[in-house]
TILO-921168 format. One record per atom (N, C-alpha, C, O): x, y, z; residue in three letters; chain; residue number from 0; atom name. Coordinates in nm, 4 decimals, always signed. Layout:
// residues N
         px         py         pz   tivex   pator   domi   mise
          X          Y          Z     ala       A    NUM     CA
...
END
This chain:
// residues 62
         px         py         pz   tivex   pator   domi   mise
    -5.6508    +1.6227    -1.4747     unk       A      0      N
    -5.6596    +1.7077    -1.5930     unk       A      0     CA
    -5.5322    +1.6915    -1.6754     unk       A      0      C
    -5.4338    +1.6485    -1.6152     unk       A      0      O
    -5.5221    +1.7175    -1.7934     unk       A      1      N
    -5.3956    +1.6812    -1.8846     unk       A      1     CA
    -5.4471    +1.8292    -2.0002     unk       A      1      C
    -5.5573    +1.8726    -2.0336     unk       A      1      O
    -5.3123    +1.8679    -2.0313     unk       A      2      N
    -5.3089    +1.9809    -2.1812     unk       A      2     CA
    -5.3637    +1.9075    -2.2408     unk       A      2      C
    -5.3316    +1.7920    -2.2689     unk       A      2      O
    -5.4724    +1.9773    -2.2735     unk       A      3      N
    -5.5233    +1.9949    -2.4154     unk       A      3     CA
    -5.4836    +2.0488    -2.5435     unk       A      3      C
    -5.4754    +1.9839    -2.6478     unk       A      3      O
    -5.4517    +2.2110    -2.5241     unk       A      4      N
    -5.4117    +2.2673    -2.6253     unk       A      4     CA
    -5.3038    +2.4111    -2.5670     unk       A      4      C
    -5.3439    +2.4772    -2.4711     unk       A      4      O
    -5.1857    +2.4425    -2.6272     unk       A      5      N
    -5.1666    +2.5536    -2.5255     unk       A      5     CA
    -5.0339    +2.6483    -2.6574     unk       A      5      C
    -4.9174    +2.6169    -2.6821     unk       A      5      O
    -5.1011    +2.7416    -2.7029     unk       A      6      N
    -5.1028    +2.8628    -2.7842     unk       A      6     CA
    -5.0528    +2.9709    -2.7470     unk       A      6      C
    -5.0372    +2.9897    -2.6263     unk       A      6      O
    -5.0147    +3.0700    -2.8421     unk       A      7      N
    -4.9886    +3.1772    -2.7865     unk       A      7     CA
    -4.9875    +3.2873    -2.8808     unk       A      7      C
    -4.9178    +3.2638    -2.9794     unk       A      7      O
    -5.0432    +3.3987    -2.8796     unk       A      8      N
    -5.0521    +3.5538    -3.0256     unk       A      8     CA
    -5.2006    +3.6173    -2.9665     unk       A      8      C
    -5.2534    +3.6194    -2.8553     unk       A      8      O
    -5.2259    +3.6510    -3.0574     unk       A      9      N
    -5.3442    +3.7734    -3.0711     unk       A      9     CA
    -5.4449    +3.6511    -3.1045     unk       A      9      C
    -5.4341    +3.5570    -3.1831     unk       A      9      O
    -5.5635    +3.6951    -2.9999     unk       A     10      N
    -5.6947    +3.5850    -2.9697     unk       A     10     CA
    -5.8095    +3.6143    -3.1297     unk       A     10      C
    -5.8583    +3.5531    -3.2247     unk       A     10      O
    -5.8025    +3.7442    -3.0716     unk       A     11      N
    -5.9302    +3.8636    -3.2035     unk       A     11     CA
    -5.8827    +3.9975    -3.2309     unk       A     11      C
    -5.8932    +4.0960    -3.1577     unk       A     11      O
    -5.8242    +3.9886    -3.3555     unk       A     12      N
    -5.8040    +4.1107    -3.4404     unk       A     12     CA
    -5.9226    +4.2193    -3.3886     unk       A     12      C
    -6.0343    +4.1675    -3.3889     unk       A     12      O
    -5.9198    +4.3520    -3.3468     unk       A     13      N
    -6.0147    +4.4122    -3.3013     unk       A     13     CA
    -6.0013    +4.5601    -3.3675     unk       A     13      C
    -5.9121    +4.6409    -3.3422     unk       A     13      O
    -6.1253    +4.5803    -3.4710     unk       A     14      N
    -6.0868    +4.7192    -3.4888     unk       A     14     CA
    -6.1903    +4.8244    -3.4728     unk       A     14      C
    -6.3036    +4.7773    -3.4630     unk       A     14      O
    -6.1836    +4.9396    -3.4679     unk       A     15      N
    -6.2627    +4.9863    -3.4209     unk       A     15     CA
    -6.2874    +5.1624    -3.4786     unk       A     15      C
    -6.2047    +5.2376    -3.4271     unk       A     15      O
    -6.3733    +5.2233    -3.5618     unk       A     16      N
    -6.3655    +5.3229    -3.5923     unk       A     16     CA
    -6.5113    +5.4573    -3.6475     unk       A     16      C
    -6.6241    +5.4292    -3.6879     unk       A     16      O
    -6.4735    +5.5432    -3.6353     unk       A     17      N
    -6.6414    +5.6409    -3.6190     unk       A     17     CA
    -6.6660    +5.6726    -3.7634     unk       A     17      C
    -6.5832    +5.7290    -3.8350     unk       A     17      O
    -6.7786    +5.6351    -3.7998     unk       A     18      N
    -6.8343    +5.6031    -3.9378     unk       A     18     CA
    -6.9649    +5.7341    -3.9396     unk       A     18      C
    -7.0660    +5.7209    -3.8706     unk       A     18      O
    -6.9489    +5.8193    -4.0015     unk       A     19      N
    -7.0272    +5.9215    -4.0511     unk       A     19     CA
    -7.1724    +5.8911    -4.1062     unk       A     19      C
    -7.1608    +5.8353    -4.2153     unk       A     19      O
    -7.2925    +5.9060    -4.0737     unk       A     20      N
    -7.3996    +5.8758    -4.1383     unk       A     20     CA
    -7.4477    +5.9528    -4.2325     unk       A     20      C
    -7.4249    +6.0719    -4.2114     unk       A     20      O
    -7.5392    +5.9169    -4.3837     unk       A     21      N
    -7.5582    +6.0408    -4.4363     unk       A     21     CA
    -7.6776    +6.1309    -4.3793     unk       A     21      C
    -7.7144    +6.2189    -4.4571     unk       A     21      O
    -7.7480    +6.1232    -4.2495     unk       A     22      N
    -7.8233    +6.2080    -4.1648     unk       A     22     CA
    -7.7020    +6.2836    -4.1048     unk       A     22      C
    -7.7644    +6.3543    -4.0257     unk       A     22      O
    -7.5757    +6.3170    -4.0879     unk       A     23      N
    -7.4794    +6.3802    -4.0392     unk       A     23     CA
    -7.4224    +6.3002    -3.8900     unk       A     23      C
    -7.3426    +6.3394    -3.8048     unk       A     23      O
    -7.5052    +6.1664    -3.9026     unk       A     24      N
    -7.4869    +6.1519    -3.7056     unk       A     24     CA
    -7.3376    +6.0410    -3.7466     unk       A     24      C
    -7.3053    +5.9715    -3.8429     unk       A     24      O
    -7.2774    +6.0756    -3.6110     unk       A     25      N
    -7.1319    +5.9493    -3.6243     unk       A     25     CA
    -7.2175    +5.8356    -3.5418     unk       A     25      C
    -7.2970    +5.8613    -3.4513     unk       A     25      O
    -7.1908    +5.7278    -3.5828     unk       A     26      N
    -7.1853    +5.5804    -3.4766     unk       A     26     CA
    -7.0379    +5.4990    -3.4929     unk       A     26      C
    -6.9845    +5.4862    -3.6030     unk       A     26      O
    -6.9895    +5.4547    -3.3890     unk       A     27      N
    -6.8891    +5.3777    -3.3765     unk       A     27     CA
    -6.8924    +5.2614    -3.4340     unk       A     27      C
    -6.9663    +5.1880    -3.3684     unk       A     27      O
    -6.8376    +5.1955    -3.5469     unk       A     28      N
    -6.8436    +5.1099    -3.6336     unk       A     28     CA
    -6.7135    +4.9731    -3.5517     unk       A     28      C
    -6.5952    +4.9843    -3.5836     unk       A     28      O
    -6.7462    +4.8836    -3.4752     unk       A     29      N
    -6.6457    +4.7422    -3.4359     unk       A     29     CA
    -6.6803    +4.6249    -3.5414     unk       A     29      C
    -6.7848    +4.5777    -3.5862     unk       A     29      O
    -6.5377    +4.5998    -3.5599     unk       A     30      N
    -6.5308    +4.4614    -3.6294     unk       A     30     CA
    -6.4325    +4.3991    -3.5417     unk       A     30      C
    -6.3401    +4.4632    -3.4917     unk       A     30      O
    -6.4549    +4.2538    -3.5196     unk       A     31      N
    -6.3910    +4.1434    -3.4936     unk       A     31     CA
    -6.3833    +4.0409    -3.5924     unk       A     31      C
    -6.4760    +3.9927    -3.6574     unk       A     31      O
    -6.2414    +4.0086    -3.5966     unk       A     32      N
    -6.2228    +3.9040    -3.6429     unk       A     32     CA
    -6.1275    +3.7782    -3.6295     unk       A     32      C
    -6.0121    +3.7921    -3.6700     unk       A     32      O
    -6.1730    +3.6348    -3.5665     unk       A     33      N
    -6.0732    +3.5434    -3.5192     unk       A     33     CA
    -5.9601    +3.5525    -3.5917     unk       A     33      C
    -5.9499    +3.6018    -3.7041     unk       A     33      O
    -5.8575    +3.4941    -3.5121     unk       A     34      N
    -5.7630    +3.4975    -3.5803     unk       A     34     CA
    -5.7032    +3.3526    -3.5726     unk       A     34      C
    -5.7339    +3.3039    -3.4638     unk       A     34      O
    -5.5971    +3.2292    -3.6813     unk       A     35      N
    -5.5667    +3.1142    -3.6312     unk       A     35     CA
    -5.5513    +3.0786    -3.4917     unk       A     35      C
    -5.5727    +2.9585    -3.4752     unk       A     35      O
    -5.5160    +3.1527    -3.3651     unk       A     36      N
    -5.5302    +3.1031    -3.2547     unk       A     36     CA
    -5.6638    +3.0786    -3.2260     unk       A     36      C
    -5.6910    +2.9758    -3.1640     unk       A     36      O
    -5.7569    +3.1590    -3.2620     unk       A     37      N
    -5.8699    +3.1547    -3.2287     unk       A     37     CA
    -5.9019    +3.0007    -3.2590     unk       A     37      C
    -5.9181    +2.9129    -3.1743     unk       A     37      O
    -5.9066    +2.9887    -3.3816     unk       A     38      N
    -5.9558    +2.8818    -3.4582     unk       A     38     CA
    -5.8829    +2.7528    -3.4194     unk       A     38      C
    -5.9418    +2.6473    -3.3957     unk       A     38      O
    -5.7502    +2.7694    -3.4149     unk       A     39      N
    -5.7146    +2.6190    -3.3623     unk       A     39     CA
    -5.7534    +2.6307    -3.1899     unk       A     39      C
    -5.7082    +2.5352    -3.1267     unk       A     39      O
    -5.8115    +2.7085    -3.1263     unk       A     40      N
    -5.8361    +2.6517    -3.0122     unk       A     40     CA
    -5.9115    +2.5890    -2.9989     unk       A     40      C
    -5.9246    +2.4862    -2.9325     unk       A     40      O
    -6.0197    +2.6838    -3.1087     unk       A     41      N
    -6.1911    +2.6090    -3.0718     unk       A     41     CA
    -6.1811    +2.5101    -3.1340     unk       A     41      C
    -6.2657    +2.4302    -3.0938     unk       A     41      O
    -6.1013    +2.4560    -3.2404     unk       A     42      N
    -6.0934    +2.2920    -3.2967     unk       A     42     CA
    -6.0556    +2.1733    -3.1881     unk       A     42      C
    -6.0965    +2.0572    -3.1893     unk       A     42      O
    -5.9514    +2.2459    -3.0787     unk       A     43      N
    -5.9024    +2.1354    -3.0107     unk       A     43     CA
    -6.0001    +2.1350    -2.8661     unk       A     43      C
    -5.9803    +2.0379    -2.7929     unk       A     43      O
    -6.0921    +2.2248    -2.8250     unk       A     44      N
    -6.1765    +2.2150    -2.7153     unk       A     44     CA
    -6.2859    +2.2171    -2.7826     unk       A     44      C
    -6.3561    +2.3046    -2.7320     unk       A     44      O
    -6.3520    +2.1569    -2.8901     unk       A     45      N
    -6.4805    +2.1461    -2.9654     unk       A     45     CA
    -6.5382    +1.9763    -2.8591     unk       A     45      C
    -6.4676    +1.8757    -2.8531     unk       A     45      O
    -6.6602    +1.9888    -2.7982     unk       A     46      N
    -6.7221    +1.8898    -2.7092     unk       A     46     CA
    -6.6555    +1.8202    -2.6038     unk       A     46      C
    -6.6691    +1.7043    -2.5645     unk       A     46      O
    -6.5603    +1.9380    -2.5550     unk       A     47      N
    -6.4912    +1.8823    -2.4067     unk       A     47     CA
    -6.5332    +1.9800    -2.3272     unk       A     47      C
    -6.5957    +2.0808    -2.3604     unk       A     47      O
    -6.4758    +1.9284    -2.1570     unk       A     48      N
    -6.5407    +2.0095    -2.0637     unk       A     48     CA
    -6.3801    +2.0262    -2.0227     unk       A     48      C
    -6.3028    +1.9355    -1.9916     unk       A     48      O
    -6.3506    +2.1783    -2.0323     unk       A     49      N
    -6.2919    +2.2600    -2.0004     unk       A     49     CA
    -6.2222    +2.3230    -1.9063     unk       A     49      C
    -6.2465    +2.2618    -1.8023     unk       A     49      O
    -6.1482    +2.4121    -1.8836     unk       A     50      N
    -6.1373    +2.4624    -1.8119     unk       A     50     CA
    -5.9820    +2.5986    -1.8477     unk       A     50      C
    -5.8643    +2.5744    -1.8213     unk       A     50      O
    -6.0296    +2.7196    -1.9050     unk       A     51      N
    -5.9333    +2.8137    -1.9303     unk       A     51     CA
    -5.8816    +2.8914    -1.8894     unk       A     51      C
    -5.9529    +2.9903    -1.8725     unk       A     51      O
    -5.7958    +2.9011    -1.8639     unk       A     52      N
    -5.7118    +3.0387    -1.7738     unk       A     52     CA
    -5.6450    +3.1265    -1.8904     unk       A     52      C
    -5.6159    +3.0563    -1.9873     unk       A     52      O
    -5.6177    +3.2435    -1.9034     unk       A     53      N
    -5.5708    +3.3101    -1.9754     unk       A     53     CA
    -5.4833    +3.3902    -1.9097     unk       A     53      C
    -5.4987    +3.4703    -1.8175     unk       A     53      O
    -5.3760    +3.3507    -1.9809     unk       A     54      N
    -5.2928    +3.4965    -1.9602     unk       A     54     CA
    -5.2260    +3.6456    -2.0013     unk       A     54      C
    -5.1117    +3.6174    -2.0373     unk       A     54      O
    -5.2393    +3.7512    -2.0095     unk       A     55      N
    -5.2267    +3.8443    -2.0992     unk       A     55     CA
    -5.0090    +3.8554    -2.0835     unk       A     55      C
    -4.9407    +3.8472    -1.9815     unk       A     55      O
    -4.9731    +3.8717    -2.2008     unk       A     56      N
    -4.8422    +3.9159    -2.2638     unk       A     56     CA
    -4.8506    +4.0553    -2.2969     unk       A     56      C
    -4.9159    +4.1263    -2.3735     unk       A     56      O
    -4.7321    +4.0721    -2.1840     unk       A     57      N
    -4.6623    +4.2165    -2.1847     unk       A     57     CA
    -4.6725    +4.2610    -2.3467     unk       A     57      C
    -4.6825    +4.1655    -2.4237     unk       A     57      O
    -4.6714    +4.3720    -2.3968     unk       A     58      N
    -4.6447    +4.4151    -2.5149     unk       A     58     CA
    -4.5084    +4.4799    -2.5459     unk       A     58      C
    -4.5133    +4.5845    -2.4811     unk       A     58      O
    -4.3622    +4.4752    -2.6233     unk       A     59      N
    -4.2785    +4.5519    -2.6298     unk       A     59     CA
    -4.2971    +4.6416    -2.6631     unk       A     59      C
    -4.3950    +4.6412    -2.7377     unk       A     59      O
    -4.2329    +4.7799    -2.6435     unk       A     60      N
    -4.2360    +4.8547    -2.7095     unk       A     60     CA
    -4.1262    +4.9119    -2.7915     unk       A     60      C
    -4.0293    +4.9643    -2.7367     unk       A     60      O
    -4.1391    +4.9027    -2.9407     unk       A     61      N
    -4.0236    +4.9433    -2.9983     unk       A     61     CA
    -3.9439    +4.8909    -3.0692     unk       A     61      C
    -3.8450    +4.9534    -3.1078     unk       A     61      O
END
């Protein structure tokens, strides 16, 4: 196996919020949206066979 591609930030912008209907009812309204990591990954693993591990980054605080 050899790198392919190897990145690092926020995968999918994720937001998420309760949207009022005009019948009075709330539903939870999600949007996603890629973000350049997203996109240059799937450019550089577009018709290869794979293999991804992910790792999650601590967040600072402050």
């Amino acid at each position: 196996m050899k790198k392919v591609f190897e990145g690092e930030g926020t995968f999918v912008e994720y937001e998420e919020r309760r949207v009022k209907l005009e019948n009075g009812h709330e539903i939870t309204h999600r949007r996603e949206n890629p973000t350049d990591l997203w996109w240059r990954l799937k450019e550089a693993i577009k018709g290869k066979k794979v293999k991804i591990v992910v790792y999650g980054l601590e967040e600072s605080e402050g």
